[in-house]
C-alpha positions, 0 to 999 in steps of 0.5 A, a space after each residue: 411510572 410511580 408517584 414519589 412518596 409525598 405523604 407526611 405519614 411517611 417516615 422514610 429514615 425510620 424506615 432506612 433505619 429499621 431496614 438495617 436493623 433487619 439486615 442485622 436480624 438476618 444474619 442470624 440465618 443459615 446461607 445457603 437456604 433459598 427463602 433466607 436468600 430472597 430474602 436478603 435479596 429482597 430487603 437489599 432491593 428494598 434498601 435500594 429503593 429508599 435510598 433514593 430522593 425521592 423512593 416511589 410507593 409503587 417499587 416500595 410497596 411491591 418490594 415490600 409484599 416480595 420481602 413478606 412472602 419470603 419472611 412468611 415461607 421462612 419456618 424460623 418463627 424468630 424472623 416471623 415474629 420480627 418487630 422489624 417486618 411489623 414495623 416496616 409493614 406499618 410504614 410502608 402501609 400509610 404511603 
C-alpha cells in the first residue's frame, strides 16, 4: 500500500482548491467527447483522492499522470495551457 503524504511541501488545500477551479475550467467542454469525459472522470477520482485524511502519493500521482495524458490529447489549446494543470502538476511534483 501507498505511503500517506507526510511531506511539509504539500500543499493539500491548495491543491483541492484548484482541483475545483479545474472542474469549473472543464465546463467549458462540449459533452459528449470522449477525451473531455476522462477527463472529467479523471479530476473527480483525483477530487476523491484528496479528499481523504490522509491522500496516498501513490493514488494522487497516478491519477495525476491519467489527468495529464487526457489534458494533453484534448486539441483545445485552452485546457492545454491551463494554469490549473501547471499548478496541480507543480503540487502534485514535490509529494
Amino acid at each position: 500500500m501507498s505511503e500517506p503524504m507526510q511531506t511539509p511541501a504539500f500543499d493539500h488545500q491548495r491543491l483541492l482548491d484548484m482541483v475545483g477551479q479545474f472542474e469549473a475550467e472543464l465546463q467549458k467542454l462540449p459533452a459528449g467527447s470522449t477525451e473531455a469525459d476522462q477527463l472529467r472522470e479523471d479530476i473527480a477520482r483525483l477530487r476523491q483522492h484528496l479528499s481523504q485524511p490522509q491522500p496516498h502519493a501513490g493514488q494522487v500521482g497516478d491519477t495525476w499522470h491519467s489527468l495529464r495524458r487526457a489534458a494533453d490529447s484534448l486539441e483545445n489549446q485552452v485546457l492545454k495551457d491551463s494554469p490549473y494543470i501547471t499548478e496541480m502538476g507543480r503540487i502534485i511534483g514535490l509529494i
